[in-house]
N, C-alpha and C positions, 0 to 999 in steps of 0.2 A: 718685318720691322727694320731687319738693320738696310734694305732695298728702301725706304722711307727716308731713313737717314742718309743711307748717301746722297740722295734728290734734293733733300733740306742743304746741308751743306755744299753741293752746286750751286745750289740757288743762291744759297748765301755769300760763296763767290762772286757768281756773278754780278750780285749785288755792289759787292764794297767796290768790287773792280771798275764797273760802273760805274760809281759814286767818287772816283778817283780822278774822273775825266770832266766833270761837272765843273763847267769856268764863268759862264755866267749866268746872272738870274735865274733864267727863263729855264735852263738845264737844272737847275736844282730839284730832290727830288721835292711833293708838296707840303713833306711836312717844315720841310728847310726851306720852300717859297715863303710857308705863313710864318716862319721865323724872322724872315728878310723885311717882308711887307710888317710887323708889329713894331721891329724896332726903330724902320724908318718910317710908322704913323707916331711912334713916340716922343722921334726925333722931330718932327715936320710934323705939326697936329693940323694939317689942311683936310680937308674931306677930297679933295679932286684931285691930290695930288697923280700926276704919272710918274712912271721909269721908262727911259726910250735908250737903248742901249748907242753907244757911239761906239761905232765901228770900222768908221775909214781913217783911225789913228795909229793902226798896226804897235800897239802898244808892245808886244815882245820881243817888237825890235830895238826896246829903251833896255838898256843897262840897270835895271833896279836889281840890284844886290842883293839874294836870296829868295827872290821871289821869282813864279814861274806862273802861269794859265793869268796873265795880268786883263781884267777886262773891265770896262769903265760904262758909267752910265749914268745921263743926266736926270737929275730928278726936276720937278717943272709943276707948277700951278697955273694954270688955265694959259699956256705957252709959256710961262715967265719961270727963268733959269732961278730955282731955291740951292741947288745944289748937289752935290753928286755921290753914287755907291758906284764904290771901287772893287771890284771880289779879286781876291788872289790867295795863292798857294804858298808855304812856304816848309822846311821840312822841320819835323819833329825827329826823335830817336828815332824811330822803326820807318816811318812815312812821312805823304804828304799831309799836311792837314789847311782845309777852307775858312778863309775870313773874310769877313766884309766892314772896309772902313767906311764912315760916313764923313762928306765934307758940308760944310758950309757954300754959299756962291764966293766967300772970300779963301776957301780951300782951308779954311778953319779945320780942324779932326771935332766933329761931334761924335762919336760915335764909335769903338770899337767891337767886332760882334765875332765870336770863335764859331762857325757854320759845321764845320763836320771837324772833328777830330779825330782820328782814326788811330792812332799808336796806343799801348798800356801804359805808358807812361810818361807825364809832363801832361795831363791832362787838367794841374792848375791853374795854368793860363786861360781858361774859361770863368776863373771867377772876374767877376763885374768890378770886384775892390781892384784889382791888378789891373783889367782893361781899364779902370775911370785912369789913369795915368795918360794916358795918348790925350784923354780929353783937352782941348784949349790949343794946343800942339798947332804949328804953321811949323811949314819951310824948312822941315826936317829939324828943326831947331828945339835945342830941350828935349833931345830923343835921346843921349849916349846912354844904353843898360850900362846898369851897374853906378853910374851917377846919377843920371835922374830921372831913370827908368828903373826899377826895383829888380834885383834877382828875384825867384819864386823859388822856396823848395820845393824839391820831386820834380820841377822842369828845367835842368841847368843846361839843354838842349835847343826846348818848344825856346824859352824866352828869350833867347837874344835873340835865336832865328826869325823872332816875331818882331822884334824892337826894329832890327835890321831892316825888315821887310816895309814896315809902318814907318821907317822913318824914308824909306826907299820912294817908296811911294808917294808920299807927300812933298821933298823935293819934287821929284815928276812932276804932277801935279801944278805945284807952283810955278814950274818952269813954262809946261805947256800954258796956264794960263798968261802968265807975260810973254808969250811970243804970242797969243791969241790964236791958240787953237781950239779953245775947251772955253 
C-alpha cells in the first residue's frame, strides 16, 4: 500500500511539473485543449474556425512585464485572419499559473481565460465576474489594477500579476500589429 502511494505521488509530480512547461496550445494537456477550443468557439461562433500557431516572432525576446512562456497564435476562418490566442504564464504566490487572452483582428481583449492554476491560493482570479474586466480592453489602455482593474480578495498576488501580464501583452500586441508583423 504505502509502495502504491509513493508511485501515485511521483506520478503526480511528474505531472504538475510537466504541466508547468505547457506554452502553447497544442502542449496543453487535453482536458485544457477542450478548454481552449470552447472558449474560443464561444468567442468566434464559426464552425471552420483554425489555430495556426506564429512562431518566427521570438516573442520572449519582447519585454512583457510579468509575463514569461509568451506564445501567439492566429485564429482564421477559411484563411481569413478573425484573430488571435495569446497563452502565457504569469506568477501567482507559490507559482507559475497558465492564461489565455483572446483578441479580436483589431487586437480588441475578447476574452480572458485562467488555464491551469497551480498555487493554494489567489485562485479567485478564475472567476468570469473578475476576468469579464479585461473584456473591451485595447492598447493596454484602462488596465491600471486597482483603478480600473479590481483588486480580488484572497489574490493580492495572482491579480496585479495578471493585470500586469494582460495589460503587457496587449500593448505587444498592438505594437506588433502597427509595425505589421501580426
Amino acid at each position: 500500500m504505502k509502495r502504491l502511494r509513493d508511485i501515485i505521488r511521483i506520478v503526480t509530480i511528474l505531472v504538475l511539473i510537466s504541466g508547468t512547461f505547457a506554452t502553447k496550445a497544442s502542449d496543453f494537456p487535453k482536458s485544457i485543449q477542450k478548454k481552449i477550443d470552447k472558449e474560443i468557439q464561444k468567442t468566434f461562433t464559426f464552425e471552420d474556425l483554425t489555430m495556426d500557431e506564429i512562431d518566427n516572432l521570438n516573442l520572449d525576446s519582447f519585454n512583457c512585464e510579468g509575463v514569461r512562456d509568451l506564445r501567439l497564435s492566429a485564429l482564421k476562418v477559411s484563411n481569413k485572419l478573425i484573430g488571435f490566442a495569446c497563452f502565457a504564464s504569469s506568477k501567482g504566490k507559490n507559482d507559475f499559473f497558465d492564461y489565455m487572452i483572446v483578441f479580436n483582428e483589431k487586437i480588441e481583449i475578447q476574452k480572458v481565460v485562467v488555464l491551469i492554476y497551480r498555487s493554494s491560493y489567489g485562485g479567485e482570479i478564475m472567476a468570469k465576474s473578475w476576468l469579464n474586466q479585461f473584456e473591451g480592453k485595447v492598447r493596454g489602455e484602462e488596465m491600471e489594477f486597482g483603478k480600473d482593474i479590481d483588486g480580488i480578495s484572497g489574490a493580492t498576488i495572482s491579480a496585479p500579476s495578471m493585470a500586469k501580464g494582460v495589460k503587457s501583452i496587449s500593448l505587444l500586441l498592438s505594437e506588433l500589429k502597427a509595425k505589421g508583423k501580426i
